[in-house]
PDB file as gemmi writes it, atoms N, CA and C in Angstrom:
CRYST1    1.000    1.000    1.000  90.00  90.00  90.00 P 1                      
ATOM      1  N   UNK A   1     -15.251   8.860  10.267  1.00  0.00           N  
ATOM      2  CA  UNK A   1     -14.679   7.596  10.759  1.00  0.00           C  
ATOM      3  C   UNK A   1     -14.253   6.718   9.585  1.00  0.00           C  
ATOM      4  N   UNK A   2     -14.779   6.683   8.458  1.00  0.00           N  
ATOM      5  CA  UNK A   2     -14.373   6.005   7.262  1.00  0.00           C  
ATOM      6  C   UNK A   2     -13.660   6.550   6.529  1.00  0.00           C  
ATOM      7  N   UNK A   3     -12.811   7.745   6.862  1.00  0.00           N  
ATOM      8  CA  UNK A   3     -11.585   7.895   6.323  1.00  0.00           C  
ATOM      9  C   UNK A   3     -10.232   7.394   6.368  1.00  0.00           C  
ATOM     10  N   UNK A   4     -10.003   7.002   7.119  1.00  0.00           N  
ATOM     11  CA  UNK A   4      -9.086   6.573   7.236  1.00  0.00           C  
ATOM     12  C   UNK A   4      -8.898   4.974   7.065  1.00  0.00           C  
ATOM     13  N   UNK A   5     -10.019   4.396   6.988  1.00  0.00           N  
ATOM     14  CA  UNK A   5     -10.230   3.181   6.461  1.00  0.00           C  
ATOM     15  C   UNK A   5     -10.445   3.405   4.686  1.00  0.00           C  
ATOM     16  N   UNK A   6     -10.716   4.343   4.350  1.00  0.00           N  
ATOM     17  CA  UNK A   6     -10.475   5.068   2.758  1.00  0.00           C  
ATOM     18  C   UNK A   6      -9.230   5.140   2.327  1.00  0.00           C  
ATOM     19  N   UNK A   7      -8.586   5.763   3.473  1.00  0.00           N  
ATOM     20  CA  UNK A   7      -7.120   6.188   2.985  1.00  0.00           C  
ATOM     21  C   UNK A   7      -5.843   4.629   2.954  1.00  0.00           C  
ATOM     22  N   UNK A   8      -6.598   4.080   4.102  1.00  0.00           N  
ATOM     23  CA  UNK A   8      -5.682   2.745   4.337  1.00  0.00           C  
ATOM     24  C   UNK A   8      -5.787   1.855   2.978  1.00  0.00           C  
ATOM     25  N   UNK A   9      -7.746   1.640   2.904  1.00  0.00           N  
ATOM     26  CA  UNK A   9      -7.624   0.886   1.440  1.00  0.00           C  
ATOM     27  C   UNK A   9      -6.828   1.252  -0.046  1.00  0.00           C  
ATOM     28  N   UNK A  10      -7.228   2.902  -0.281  1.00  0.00           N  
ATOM     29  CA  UNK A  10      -6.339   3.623  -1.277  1.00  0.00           C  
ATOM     30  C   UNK A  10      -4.664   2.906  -1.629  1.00  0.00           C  
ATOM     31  N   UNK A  11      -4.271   3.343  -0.720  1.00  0.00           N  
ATOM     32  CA  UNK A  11      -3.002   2.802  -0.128  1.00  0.00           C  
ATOM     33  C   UNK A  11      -2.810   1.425  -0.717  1.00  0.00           C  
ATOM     34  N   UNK A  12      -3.302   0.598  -0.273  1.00  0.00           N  
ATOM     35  CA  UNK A  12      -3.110  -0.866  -0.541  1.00  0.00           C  
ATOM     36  C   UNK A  12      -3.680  -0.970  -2.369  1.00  0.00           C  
ATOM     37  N   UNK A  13      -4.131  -0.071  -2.653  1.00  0.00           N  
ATOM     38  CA  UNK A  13      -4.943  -0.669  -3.778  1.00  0.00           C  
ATOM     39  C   UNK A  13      -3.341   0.095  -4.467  1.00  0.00           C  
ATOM     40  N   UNK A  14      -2.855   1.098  -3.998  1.00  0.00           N  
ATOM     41  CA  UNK A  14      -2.217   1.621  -5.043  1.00  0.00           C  
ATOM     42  C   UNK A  14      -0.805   1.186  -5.210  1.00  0.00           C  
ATOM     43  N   UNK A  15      -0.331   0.335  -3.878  1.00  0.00           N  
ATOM     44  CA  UNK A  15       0.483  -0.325  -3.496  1.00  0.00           C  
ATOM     45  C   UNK A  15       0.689  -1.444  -4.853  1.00  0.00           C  
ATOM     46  N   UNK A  16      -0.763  -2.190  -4.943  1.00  0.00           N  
ATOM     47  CA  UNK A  16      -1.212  -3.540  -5.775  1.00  0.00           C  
ATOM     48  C   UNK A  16      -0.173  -3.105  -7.295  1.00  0.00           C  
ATOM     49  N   UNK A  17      -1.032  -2.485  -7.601  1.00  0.00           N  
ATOM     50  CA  UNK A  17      -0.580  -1.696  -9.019  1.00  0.00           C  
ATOM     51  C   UNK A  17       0.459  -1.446  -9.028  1.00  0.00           C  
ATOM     52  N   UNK A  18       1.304  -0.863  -8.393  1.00  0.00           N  
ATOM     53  CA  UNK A  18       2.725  -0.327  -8.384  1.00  0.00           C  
ATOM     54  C   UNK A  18       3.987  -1.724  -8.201  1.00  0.00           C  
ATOM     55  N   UNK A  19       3.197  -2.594  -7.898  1.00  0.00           N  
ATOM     56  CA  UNK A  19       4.155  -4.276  -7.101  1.00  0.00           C  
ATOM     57  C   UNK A  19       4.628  -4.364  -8.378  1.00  0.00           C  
ATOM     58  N   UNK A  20       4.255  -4.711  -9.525  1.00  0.00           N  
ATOM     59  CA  UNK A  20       5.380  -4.858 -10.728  1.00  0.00           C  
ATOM     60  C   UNK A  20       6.157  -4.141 -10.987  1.00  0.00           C  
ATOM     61  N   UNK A  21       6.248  -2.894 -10.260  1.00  0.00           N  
ATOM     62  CA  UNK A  21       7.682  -1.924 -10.378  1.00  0.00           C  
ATOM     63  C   UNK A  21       8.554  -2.105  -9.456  1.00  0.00           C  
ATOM     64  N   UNK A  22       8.234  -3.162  -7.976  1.00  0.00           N  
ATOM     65  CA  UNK A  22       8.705  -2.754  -6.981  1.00  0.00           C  
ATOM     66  C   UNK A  22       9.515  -4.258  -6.806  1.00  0.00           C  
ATOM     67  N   UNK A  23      10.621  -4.651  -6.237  1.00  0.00           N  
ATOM     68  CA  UNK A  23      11.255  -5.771  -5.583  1.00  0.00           C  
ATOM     69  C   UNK A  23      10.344  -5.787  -4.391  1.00  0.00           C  
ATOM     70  N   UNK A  24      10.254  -7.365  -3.922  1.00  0.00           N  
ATOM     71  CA  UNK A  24       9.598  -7.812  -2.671  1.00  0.00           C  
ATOM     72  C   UNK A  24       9.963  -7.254  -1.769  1.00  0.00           C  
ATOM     73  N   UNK A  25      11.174  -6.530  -1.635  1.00  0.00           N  
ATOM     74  CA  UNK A  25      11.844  -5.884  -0.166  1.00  0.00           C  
ATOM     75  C   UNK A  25      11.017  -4.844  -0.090  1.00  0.00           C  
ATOM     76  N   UNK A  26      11.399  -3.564  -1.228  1.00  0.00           N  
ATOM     77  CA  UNK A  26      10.441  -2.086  -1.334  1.00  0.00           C  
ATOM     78  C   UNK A  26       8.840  -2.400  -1.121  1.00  0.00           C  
ATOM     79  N   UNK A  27       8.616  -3.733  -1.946  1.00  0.00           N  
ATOM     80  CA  UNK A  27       7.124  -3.788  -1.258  1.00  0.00           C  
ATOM     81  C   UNK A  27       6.547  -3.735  -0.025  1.00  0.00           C  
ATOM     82  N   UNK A  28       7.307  -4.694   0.763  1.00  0.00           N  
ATOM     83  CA  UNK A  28       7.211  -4.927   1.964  1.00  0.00           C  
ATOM     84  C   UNK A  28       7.497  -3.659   2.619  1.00  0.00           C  
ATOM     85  N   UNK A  29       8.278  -3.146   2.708  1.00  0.00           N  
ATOM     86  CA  UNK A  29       8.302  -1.808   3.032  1.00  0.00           C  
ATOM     87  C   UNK A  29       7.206  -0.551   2.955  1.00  0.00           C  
ATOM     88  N   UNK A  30       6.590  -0.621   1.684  1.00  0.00           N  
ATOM     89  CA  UNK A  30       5.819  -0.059   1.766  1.00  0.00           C  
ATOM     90  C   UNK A  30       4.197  -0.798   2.257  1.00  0.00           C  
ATOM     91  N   UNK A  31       4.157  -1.551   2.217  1.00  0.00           N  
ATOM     92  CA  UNK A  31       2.900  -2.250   3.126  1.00  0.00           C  
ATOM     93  C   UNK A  31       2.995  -1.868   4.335  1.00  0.00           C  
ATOM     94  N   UNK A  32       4.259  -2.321   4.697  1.00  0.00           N  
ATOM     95  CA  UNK A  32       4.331  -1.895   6.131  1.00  0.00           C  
ATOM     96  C   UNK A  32       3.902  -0.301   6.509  1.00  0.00           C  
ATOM     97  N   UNK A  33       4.555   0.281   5.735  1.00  0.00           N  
ATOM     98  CA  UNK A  33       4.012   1.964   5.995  1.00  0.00           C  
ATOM     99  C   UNK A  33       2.527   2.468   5.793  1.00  0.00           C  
ATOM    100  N   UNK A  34       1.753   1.730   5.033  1.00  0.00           N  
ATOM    101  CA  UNK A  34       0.630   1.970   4.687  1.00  0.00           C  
ATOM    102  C   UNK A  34      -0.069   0.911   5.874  1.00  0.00           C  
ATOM    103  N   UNK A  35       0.136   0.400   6.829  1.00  0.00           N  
ATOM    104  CA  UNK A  35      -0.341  -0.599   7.379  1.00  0.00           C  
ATOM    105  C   UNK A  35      -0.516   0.378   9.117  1.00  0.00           C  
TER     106      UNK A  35                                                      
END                                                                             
């Protein structure tokens, strides 16, 4: 059951890190997909 609450956080954490490569649009985009 805490996988996927693993995989969701992963996601967001790796999202974090990657935001200085990304324009606010691609971000948003990808939040949304990881969401």
């Amino acid at each position: 059951a805490g996988l996927v609450e693993y995989i969701k956080y992963y996601n967001q954490e790796r999202i974090r890190l990657k935001l200085k490569g990304l324009s606010p649009v691609k971000y948003r985009e990808q939040a949304q997909a990881a969401a």
